[in-house]
N, CA, C and O of each residue as an XYZ file, in Angstrom:
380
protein
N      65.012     80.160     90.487
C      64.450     80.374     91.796
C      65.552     80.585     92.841
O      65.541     81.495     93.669
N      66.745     79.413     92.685
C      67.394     79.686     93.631
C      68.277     81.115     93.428
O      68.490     81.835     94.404
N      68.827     81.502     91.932
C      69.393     82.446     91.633
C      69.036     83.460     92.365
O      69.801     83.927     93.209
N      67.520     84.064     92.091
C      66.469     84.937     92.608
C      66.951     85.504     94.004
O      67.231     86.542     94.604
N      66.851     83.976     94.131
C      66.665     84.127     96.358
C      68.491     84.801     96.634
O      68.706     85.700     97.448
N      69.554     84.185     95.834
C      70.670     84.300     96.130
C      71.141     86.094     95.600
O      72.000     86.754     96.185
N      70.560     86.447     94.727
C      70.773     88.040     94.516
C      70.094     89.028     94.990
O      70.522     90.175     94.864
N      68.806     88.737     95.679
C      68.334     89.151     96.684
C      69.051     89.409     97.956
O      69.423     90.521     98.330
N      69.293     87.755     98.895
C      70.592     88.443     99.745
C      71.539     88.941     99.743
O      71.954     89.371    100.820
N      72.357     89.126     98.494
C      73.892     89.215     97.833
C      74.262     90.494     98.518
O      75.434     90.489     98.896
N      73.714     91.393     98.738
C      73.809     92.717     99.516
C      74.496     92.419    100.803
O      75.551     92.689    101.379
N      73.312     91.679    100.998
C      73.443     91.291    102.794
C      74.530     90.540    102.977
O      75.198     90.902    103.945
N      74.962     89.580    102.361
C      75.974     88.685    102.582
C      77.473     89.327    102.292
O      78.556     88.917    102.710
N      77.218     90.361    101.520
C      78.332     91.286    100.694
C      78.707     91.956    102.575
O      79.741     91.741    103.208
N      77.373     92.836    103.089
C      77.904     93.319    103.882
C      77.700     92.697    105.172
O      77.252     93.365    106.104
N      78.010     91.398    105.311
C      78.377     91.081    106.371
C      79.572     90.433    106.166
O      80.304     90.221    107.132
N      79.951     90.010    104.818
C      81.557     89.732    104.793
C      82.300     90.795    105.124
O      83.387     90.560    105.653
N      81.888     92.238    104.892
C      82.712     93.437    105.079
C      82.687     93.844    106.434
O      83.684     94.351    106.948
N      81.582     93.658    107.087
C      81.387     94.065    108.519
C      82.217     92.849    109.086
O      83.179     93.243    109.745
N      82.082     91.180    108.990
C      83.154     90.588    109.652
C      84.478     90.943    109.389
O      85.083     90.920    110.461
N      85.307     91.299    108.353
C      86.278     91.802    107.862
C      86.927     92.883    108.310
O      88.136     92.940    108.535
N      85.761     94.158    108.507
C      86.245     95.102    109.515
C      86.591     95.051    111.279
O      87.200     95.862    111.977
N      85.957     93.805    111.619
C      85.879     93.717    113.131
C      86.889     92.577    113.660
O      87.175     92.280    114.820
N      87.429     91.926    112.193
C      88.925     91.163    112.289
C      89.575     92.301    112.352
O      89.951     92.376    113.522
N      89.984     93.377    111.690
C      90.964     94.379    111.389
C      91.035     94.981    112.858
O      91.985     95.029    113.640
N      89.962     95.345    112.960
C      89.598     96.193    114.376
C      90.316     95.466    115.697
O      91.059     96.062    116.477
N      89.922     93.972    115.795
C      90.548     93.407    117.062
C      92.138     92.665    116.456
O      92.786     92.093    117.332
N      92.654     92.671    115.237
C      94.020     92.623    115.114
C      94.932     93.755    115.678
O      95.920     93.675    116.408
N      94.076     95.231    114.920
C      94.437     96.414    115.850
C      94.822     96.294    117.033
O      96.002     96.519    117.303
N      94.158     96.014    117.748
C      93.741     96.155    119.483
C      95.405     95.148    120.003
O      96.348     95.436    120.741
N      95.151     94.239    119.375
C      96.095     93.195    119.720
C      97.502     93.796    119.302
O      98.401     93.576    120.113
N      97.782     94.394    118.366
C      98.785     94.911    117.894
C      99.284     96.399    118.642
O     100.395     96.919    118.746
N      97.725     96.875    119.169
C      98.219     97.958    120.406
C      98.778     97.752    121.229
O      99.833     98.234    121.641
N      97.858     96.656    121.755
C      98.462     96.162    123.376
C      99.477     95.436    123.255
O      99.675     94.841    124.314
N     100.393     95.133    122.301
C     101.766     94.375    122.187
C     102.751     95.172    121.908
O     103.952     94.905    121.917
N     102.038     96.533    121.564
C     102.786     98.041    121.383
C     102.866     98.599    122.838
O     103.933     99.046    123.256
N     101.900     98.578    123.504
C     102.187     99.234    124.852
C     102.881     97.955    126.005
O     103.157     98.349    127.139
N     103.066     96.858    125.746
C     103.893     96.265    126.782
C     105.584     96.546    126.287
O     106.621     96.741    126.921
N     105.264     96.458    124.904
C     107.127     96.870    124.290
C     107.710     98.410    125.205
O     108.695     98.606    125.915
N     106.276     99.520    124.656
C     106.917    100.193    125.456
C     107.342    100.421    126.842
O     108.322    101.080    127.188
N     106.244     99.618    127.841
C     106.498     99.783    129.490
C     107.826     99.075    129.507
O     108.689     99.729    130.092
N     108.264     97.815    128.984
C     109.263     97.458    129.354
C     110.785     98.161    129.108
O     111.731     98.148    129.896
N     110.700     98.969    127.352
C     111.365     99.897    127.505
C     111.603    100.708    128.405
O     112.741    101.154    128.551
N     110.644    101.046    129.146
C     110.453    102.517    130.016
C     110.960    102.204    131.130
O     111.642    103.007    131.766
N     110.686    100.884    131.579
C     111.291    100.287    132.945
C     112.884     99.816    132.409
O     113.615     99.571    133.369
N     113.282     99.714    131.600
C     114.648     99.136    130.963
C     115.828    100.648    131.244
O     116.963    100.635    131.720
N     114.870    102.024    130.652
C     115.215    103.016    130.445
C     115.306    103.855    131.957
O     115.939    104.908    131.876
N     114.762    103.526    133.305
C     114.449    103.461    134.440
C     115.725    103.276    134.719
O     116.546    104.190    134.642
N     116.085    101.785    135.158
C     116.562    101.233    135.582
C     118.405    101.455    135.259
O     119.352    101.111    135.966
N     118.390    102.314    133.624
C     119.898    102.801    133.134
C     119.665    104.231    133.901
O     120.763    104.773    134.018
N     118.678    104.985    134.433
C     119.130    105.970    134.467
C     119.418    106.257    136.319
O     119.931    107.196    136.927
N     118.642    104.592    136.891
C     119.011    104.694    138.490
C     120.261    104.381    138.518
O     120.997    104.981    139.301
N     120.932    103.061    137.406
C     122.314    103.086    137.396
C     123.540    104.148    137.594
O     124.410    104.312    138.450
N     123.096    104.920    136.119
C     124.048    105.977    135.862
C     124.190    106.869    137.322
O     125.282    107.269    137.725
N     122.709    107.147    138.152
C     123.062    107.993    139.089
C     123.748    106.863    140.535
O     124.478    107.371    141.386
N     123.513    105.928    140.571
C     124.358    105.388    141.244
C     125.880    105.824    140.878
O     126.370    106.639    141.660
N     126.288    105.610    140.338
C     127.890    105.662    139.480
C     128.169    107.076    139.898
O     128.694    107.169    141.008
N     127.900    108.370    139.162
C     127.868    108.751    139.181
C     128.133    109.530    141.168
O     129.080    110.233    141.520
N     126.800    109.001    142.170
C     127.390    109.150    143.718
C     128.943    108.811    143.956
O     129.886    109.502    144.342
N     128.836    107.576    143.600
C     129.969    106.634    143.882
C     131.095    107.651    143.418
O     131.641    108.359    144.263
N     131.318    107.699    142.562
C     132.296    108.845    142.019
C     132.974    109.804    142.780
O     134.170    110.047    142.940
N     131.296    110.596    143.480
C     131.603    111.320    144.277
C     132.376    111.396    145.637
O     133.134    112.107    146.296
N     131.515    109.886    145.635
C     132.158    109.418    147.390
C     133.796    109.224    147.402
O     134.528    109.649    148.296
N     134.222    108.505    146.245
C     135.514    108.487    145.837
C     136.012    109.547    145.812
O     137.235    109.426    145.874
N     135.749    110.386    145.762
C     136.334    111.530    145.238
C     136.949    111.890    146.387
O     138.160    112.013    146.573
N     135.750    112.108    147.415
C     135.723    112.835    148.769
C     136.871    112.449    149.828
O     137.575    113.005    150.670
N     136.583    110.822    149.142
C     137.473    109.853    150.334
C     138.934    109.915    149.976
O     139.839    109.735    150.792
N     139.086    110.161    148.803
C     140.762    110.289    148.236
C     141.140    111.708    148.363
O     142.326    111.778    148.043
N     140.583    113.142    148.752
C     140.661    114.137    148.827
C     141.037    113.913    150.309
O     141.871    114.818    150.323
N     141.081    113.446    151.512
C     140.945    112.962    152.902
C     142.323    113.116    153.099
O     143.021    112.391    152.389
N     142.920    113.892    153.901
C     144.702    114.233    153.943
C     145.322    113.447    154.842
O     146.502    113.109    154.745
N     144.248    112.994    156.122
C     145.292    111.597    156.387
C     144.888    109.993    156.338
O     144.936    109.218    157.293
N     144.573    109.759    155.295
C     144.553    108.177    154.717
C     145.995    107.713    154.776
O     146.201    106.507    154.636
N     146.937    108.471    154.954
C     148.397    107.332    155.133
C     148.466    107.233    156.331
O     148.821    106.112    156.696
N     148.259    107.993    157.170
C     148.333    107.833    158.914
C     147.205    106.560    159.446
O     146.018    106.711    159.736
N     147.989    105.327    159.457
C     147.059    104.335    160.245
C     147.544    104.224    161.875
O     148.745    104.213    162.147
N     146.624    104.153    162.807
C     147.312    103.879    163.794
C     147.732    102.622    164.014
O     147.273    101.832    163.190
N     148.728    101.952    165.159
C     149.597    100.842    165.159
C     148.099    100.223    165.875
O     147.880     99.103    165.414
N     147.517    100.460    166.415
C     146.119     99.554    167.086
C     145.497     98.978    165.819
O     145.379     97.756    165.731
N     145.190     99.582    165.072
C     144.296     99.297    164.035
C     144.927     97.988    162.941
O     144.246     97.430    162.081
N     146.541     97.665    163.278
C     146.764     96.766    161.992
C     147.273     95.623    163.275
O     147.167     94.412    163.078
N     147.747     96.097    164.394
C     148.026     94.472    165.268
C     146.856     94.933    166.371
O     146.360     95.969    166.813
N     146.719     93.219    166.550
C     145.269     92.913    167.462
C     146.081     93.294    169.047
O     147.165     92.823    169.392
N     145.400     94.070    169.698
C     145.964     93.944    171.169
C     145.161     93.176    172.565
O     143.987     93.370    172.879
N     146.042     92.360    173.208
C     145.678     91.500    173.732
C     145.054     91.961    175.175
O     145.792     92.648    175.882
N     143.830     91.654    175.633
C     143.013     92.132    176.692
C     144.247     91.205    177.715
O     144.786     90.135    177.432
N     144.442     92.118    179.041
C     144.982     92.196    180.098
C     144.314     90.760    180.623
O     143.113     90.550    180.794
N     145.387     89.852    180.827
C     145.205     88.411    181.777
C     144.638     87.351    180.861
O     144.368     86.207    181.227
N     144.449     87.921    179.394
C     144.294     86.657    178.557
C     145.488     85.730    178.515
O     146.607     86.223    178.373
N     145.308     84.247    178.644
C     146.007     83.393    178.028
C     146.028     82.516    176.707
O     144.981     82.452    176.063
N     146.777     82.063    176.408
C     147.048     81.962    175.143
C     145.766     80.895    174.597
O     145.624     80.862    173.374
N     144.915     80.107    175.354
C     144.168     79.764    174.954
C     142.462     80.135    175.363
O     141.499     79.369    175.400
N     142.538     81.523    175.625
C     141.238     82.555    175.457
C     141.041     82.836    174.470
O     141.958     83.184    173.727
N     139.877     82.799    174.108
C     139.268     83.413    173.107
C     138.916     84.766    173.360
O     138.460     84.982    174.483
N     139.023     85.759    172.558
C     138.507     87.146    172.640
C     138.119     87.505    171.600
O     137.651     88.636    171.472
């Protein structure tokens, strides 16, 4: 009797082990996507972030370039390396 009743459902139970089985697979998937697409954003922002570098560097370079190309960088004037003293300061003014 009980045999009966148990090969009767055996179908059913067959395919609902397969249908739960497929809908584990299905949301392991999902999970395994979405741990695929945060790897990649962070790559992408990783890959971002080398290529704002490089063009930083790269300006900089330039600016260097420009500023050492500059024909009088040896000419400093004498104001610019001693401090000159405002007219009627004494020695304990602040300026």
């Amino acid at each position: 009797m009980i045999t009966g009743v148990v090969l009767r459902f055996l179908p059913l139970i067959f395919s609902g082990l397969v249908a739960g089985a497929g809908a584990w697979w299905v949301m392991d998937l999902r999970a395994d996507n979405a741990a695929l697409r945060a790897d990649l954003k962070a790559i992408t922002l990783q890959l971002q972030g080398c290529t704002s570098r490089i063009s930083n560097i790269q300006k900089d370079k330039e600016s260097d370039a420009q500023v050492d190309n500059m024909p009088d960088l040896t000419i400093v004037p004498d104001s610019w390396l001693f401090p000159v003293e405002p007219e009627g300061a004494g020695p304990s003014t602040l300026y």
